[in-house]
N, C-alpha and C positions, 0 to 999 in steps of 0.2 A: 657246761660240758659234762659234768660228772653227777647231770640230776638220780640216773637211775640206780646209783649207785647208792647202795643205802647209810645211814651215817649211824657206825657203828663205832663202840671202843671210845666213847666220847666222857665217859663219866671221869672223873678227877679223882682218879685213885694211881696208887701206885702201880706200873707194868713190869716197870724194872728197876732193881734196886743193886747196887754194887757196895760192898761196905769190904774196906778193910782189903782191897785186892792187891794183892802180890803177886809178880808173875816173873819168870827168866826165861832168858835163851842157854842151856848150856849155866854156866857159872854168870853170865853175865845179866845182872839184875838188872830189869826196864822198866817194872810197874811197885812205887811204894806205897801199900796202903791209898788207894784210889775210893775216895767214896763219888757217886753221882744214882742221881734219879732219875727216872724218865715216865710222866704221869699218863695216863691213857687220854687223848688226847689231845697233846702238844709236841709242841716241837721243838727238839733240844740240841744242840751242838753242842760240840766239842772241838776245841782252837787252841791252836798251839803249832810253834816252827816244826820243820823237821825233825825227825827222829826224835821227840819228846815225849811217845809211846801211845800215840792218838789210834795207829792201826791195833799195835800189841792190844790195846783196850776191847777194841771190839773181837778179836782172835780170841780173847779170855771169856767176851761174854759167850761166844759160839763154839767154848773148847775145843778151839782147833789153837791156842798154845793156853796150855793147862797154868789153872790158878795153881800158883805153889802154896798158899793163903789166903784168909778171906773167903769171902761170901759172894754167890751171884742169883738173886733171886729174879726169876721168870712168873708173870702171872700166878704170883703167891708160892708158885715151887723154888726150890733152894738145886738147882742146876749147876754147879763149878765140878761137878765130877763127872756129869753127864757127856757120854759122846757128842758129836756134832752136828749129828741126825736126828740125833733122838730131841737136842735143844730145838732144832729149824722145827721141828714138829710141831712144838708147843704155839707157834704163831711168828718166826721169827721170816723177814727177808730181807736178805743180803743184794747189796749192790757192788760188789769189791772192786777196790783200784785197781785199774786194770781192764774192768769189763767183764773178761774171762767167757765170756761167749763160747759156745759150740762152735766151731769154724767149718766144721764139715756138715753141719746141718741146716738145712734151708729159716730162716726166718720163721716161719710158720711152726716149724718141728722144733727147733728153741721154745718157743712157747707153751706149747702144750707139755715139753720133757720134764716142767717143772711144776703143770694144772695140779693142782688138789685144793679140795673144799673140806678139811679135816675137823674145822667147828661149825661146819652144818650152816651156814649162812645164810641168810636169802640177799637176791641184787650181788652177786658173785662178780671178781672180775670173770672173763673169759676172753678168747679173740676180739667179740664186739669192743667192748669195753675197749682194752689198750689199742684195739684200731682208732676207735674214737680218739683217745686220748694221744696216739701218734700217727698219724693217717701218713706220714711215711711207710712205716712199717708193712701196711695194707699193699700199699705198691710196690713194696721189696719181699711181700711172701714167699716166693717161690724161690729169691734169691740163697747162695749160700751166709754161713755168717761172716766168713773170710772176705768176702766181696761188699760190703757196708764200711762207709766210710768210719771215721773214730765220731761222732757225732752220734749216727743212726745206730754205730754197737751200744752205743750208752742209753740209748731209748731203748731196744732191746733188755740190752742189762736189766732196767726198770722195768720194761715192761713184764719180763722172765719173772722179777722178784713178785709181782703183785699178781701174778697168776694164780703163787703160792697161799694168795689172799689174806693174808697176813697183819697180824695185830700190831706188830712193830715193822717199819720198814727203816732199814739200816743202809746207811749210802757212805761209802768210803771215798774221798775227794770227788762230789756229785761230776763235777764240772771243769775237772783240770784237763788242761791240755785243746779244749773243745775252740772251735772257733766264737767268736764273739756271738752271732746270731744261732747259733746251736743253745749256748747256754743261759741266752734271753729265753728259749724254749722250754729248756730244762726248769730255771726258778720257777718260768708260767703253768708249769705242769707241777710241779712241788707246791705251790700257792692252792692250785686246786685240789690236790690230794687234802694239804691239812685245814683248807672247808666242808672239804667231806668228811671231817672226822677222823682221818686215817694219823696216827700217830708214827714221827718221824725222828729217826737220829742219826745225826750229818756231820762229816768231817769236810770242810769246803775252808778254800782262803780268801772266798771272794766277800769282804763281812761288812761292804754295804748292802749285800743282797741278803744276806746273812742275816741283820739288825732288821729287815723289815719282812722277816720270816718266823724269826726262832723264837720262840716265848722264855727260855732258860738258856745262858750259855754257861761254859766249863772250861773253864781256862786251865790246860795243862803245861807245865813245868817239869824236864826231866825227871817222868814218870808220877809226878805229882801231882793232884787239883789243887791249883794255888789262889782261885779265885772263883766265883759263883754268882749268878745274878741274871737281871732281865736286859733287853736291849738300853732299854733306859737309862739303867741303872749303869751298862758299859758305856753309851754316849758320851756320861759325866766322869769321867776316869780316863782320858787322854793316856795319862801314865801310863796306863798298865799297857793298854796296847800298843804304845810305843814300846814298851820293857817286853813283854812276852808275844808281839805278834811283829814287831817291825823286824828289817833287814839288815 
């Protein structure tokens, strides 16, 4: 599905690196000292119940809520001060909970409001491409974004993000709320992204679909990484996800 797509961002280095992040709302402190990696390459989540500061993390990597401490390095730059825009520039895209779609803009004009090729790429997404990849979308062009079910906003969502062509793509809960055969859609289209190289970080609760996806996971604990490791390595450890992911 995604031959022509060239397979970039593949080498085993570091893209992003979080050391030491602290951050609040107001007086109330959400993030202590947070370390995680995410290799060029792979694909990494982040799990953890509610309010345990899984969104707060990503807001801090993309300064939209400011590091109060600590570190946030981007493709070797040192970014926790930087604006919002100025971070999405460096290669960053956003999937945010929610969706957040344009509502008054047709399918096709979401798409393009967010095209740029800013590291010069060749094999780019573009229309073709995410039609490929969501051949919904192709048949709801013309449509607004208000009029798409919560399914086809979240293929939009993604598709919008990868327009961006982006080095990291960032997905805040990929898959919540979606109907069952939507989100068989969603993994099968995430499986293809990280064969093509495209490197991914996901906040999702679904983590049988999760273990035969993510190459590192990051167990967070109000406001803390309490725990690190590969699927494997979480398979063997019942505990912990009964302790930090059950109900």
């Amino acid at each position: 599905m995604l031959k022509s797509v060239r397979l970039i961002w593949v080498s085993m280095k570091s893209l992003l690196q979080i050391e030491d992040l602290q951050a609040a709302y107001g007086r109330s402190q959400v993030l202590f000292g947070v370390n995680l990696e995410v290799q060029s390459g792979t694909v990494v989540s982040l799990l953890g119940r509610n309010g345990m500061g899984k969104t707060t993390t990503i807001r801090s990597i993309l300064g939209m809520t400011p590091a109060s401490s600590g570190k946030v390095r981007f493709s070797g730059q040192e970014v926790q001060q930087w604006p919002t825009y100025r971070i999405s520039r460096l290669g960053i895209g956003l999937v945010p909970e929610g969706r957040q779609i344009f509502p008054l803009l047709t399918v096709r004009e979401n798409l393009f409001a967010t095209a740029a090729n800013r590291h010069n790429l060749s094999g780019v997404w573009d229309l073709e491409k995410v039609y490929e990849l969501f051949p919904i979308l192709e048949e709801r062009k013309n449509q607004l974004g208000l009029s798409l079910s919560g399914g086809e906003q979240q293929m939009l969502a993604i598709g919008r993000a990868l327009m961006t062509n982006p080095k990291l793509l960032i997905l805040d809960e990929a898959t919540e709320g979606l109907a069952p055969l939507i989100r068989e859609e969603i993994w099968r289209v995430l499986e293809a992204l990280k064969k093509s190289g495209q490197s991914i970080f996901l906040i999702d609760k679904n983590l049988e679909q999760l273990m035969r996806l993510v190459d590192q996971h990051f167990l967070m604990e109000r406001g803390r990484i309490v725990w690190k490791g590969t699927s494997n390595e979480l398979r063997q450890k019942p505990e912990l996800i009964y302790r930090y992911l059950g109900v």
